[in-house]
Short mmCIF file of the C-alpha atoms (twelve columns), coordinates in Angstrom:
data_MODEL
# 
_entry.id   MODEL 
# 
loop_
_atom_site.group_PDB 
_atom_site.id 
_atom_site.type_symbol 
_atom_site.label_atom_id 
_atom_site.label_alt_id 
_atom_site.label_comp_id 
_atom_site.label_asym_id 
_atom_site.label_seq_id 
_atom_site.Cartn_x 
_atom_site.Cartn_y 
_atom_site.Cartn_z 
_atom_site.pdbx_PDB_model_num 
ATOM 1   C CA . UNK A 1   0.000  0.000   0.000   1 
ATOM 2   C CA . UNK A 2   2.939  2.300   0.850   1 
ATOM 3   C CA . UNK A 3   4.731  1.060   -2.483  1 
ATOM 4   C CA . UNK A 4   1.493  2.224   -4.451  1 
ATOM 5   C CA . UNK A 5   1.089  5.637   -3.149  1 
ATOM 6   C CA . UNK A 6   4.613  6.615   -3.545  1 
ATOM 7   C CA . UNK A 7   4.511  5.559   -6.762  1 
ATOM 8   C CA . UNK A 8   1.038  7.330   -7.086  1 
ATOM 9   C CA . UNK A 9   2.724  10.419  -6.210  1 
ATOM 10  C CA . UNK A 10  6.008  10.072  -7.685  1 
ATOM 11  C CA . UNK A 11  4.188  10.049  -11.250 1 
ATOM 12  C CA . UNK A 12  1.788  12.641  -10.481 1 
ATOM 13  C CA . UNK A 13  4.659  14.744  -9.579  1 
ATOM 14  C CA . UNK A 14  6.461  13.902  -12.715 1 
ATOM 15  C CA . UNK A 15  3.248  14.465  -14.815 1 
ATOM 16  C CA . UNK A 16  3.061  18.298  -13.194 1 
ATOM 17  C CA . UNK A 17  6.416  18.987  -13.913 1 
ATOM 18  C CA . UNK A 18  5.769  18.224  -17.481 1 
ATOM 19  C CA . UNK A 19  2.942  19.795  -17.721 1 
ATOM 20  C CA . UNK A 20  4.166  22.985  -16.114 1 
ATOM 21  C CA . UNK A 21  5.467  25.790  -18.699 1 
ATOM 22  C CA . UNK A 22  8.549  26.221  -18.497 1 
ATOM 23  C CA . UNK A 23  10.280 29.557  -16.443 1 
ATOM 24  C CA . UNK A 24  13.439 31.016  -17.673 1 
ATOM 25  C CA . UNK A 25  15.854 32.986  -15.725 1 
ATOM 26  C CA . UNK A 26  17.008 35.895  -16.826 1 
ATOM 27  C CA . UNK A 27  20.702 34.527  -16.568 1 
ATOM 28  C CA . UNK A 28  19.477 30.686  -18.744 1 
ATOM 29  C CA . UNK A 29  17.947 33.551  -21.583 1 
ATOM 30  C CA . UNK A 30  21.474 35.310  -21.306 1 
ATOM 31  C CA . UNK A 31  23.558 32.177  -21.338 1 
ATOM 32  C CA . UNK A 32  20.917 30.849  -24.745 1 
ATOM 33  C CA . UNK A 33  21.315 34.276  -26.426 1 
ATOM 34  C CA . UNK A 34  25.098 35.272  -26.176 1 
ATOM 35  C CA . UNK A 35  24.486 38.236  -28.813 1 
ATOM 36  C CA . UNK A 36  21.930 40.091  -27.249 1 
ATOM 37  C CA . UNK A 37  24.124 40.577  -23.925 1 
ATOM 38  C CA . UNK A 38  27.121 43.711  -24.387 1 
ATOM 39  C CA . UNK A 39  28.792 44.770  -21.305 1 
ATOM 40  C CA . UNK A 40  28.811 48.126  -20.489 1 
ATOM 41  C CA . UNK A 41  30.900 50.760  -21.514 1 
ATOM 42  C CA . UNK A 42  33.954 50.887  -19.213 1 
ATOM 43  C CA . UNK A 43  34.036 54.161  -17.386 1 
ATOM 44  C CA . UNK A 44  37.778 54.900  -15.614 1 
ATOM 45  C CA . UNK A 45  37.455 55.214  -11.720 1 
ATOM 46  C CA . UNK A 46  40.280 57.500  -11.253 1 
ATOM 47  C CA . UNK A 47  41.489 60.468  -13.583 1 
ATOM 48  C CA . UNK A 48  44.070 59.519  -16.004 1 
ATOM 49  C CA . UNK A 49  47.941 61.546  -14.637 1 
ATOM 50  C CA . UNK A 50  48.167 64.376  -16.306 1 
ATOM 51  C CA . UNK A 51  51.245 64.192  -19.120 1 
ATOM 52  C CA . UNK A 52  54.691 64.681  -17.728 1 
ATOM 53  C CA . UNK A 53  55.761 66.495  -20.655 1 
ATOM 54  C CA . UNK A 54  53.352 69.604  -19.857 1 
ATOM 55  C CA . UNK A 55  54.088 69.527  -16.281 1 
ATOM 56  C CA . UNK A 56  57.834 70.256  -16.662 1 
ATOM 57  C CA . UNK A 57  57.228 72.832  -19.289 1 
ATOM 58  C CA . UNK A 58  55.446 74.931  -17.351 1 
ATOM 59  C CA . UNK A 59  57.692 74.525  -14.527 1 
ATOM 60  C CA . UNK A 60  60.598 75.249  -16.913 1 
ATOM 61  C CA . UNK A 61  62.473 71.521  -17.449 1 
ATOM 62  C CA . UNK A 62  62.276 69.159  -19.760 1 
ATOM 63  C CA . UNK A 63  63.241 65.362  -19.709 1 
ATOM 64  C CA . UNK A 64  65.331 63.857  -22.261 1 
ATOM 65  C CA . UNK A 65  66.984 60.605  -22.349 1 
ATOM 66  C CA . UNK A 66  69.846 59.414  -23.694 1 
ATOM 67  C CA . UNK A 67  72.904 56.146  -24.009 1 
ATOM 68  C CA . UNK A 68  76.617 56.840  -22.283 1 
ATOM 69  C CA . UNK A 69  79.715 55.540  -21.484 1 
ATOM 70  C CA . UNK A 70  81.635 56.990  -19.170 1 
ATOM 71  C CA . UNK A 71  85.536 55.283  -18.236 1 
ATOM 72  C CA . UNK A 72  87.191 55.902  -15.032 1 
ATOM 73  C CA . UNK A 73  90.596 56.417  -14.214 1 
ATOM 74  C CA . UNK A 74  91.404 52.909  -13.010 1 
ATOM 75  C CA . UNK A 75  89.449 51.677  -16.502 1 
ATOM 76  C CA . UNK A 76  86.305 50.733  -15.345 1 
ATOM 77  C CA . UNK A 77  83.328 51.397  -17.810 1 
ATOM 78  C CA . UNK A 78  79.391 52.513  -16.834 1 
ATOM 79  C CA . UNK A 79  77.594 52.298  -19.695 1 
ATOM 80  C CA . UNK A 80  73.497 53.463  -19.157 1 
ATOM 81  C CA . UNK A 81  70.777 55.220  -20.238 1 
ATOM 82  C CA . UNK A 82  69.866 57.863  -18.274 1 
ATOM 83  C CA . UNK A 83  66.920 60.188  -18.174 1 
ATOM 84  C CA . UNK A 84  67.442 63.626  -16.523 1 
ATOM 85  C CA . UNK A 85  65.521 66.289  -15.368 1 
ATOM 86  C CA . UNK A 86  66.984 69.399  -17.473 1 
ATOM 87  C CA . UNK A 87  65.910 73.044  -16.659 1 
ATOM 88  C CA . UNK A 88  64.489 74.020  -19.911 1 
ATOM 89  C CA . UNK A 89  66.909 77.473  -21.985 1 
ATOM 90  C CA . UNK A 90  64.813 80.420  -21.765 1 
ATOM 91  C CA . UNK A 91  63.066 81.830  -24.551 1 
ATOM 92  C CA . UNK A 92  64.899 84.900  -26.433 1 
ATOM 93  C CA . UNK A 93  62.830 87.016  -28.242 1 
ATOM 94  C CA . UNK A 94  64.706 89.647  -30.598 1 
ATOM 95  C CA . UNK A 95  62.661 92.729  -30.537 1 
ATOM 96  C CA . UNK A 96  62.594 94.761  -34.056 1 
ATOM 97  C CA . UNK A 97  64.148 98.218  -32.219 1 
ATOM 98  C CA . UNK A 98  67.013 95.976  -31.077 1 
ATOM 99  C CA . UNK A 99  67.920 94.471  -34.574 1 
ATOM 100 C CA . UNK A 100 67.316 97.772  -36.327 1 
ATOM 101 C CA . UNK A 101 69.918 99.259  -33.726 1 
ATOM 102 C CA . UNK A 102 72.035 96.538  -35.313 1 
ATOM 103 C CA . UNK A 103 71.698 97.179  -38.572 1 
ATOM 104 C CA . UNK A 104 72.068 100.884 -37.915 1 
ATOM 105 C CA . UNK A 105 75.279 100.480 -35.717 1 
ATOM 106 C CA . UNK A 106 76.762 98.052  -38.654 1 
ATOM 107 C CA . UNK A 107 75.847 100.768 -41.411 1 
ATOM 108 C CA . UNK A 108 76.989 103.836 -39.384 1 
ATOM 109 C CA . UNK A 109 80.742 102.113 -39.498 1 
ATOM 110 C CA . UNK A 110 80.193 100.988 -43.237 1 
ATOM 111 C CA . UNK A 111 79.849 104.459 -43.867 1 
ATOM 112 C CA . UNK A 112 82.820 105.416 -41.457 1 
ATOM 113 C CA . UNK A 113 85.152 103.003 -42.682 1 
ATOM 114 C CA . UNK A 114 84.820 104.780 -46.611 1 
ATOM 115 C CA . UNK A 115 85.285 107.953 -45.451 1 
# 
């Protein structure tokens, strides 16, 4: 009798299941439909460092790098690369009153020199 009703219920159990509609997750309609799902665009959590370059201009350097060999006296070689800080040459600007003073000062003793 105990045999019969489990058996009873075991196939009623199994005939609800397969009459039952199926329910999808959302993650089994991802994992059957690979091309619908795009990950989001990737947004950086911290600002990006601002480029060296810049920086050092405006505090007047520059970096440069560059290969040498240096020998010592007892004949021992370094050889490297090495990238130095540099303070950057300052600008010169030729004003026009300053290269027409020139040009004067040069003609003035053209003109002396034939006389």
């Amino acid at each position: 009798m105990k045999i019969t009703t489990i058996l009873s219920l075991f196939v009623l159990s199994a005939e609800a299941m397969q009459s039952a509609p199926q329910q999808t997750t959302h993650v089994q309609q991802q994992l059957n439909n690979p091309e619908s799902v795009k990950p989001p665009a990737y947004t950086p959590i911290a600002t990006p460092a601002p480029n060296q370059d810049e920086v050092l201009r405006s505090k007047g350097f520059y970096q440069t790098t560059f290969y040498k060999c240096r020998t010592r006296r007892d004949g021992d070689e370094k050889c490297g690369w090495y990238t130095p800080i540099l303070k950057a040459e300052a600008r010169r600007e030729l004003s026009m009153s300053v290269v027409m003073a020139t040009v004067s000062g040069a003609a003035l003793i053209f003109v002396l020199g034939l006389l």
